[in-house]
C-alpha positions in Angstrom: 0.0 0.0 0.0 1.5 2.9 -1.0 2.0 5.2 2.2 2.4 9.7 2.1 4.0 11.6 5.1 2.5 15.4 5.4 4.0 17.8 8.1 1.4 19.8 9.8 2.7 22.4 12.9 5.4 20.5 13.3 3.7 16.9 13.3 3.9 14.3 11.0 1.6 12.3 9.8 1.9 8.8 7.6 -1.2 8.5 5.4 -2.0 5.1 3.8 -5.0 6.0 1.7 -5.5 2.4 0.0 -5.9 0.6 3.4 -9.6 -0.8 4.0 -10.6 -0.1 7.8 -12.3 -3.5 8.6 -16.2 -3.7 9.2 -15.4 -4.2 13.1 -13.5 -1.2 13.3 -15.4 1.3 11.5 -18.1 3.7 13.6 -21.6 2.7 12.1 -25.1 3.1 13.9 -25.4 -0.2 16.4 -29.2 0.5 17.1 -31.5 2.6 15.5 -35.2 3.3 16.2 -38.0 5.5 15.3 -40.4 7.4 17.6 -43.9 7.7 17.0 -46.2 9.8 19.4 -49.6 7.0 19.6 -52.0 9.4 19.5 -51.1 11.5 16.1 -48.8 8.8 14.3 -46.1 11.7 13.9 -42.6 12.1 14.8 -42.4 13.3 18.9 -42.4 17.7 18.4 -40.1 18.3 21.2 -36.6 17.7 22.0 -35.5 14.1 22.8 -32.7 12.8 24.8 -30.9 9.6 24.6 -28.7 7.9 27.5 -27.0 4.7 27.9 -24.5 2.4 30.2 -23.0 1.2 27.6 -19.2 2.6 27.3 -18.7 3.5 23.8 -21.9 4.5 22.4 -22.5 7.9 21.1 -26.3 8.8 21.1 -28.2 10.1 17.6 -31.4 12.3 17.2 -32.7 13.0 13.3 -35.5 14.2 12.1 -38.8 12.3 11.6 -38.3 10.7 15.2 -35.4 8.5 13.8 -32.9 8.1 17.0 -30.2 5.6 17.7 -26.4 4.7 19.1 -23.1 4.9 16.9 -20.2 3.3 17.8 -17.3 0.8 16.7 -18.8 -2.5 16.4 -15.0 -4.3 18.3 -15.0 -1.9 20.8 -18.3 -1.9 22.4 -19.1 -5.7 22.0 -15.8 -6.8 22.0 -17.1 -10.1 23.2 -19.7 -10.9 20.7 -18.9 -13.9 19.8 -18.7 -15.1 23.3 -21.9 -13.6 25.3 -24.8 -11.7 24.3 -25.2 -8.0 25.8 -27.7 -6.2 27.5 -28.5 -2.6 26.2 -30.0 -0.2 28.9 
């Protein structure tokens, strides 16, 4: 893989643009929903805030009620394979 050094304020920094990140190490959503008030069928009007436990997981809020928790797949279920997880 062909590899560029850049100096930036006196650091420097070796690129590799060619190298693929794996799937497991990339920051994708982990779990997404969407929120719909019962009464009215529509998207919740006011603001909405998300919390977990889990280390590692960044909350989302969109538009249309569409929420969810982005992280890197290895790094918050490292174990996976192993054990399921609970998400509070």
């Amino acid at each position: 893989m062909t590899r560029q050094v850049y100096t930036a304020n006196d650091i420097t920094y070796t690129v590799a643009m060619d190298d693929r990140v794996p799937p497991g190490l990339r920051p994708m959503p982990l779990v997404r929903a969407v929120l719909v008030d019962e009464l009215t069928g529509q998207p919740p009007r006011g603001s909405i805030t998300l919390a977990t436990n889990q280390r590692g997981l960044s909350p989302r809020v969109a538009d249309d009620g569409l929420i969810g928790w982005a992280g890197i797949p290895r790094e918050v279920f490292s174990s996976l394979r192993l054990q399921n997880y609970d998400f509070h």
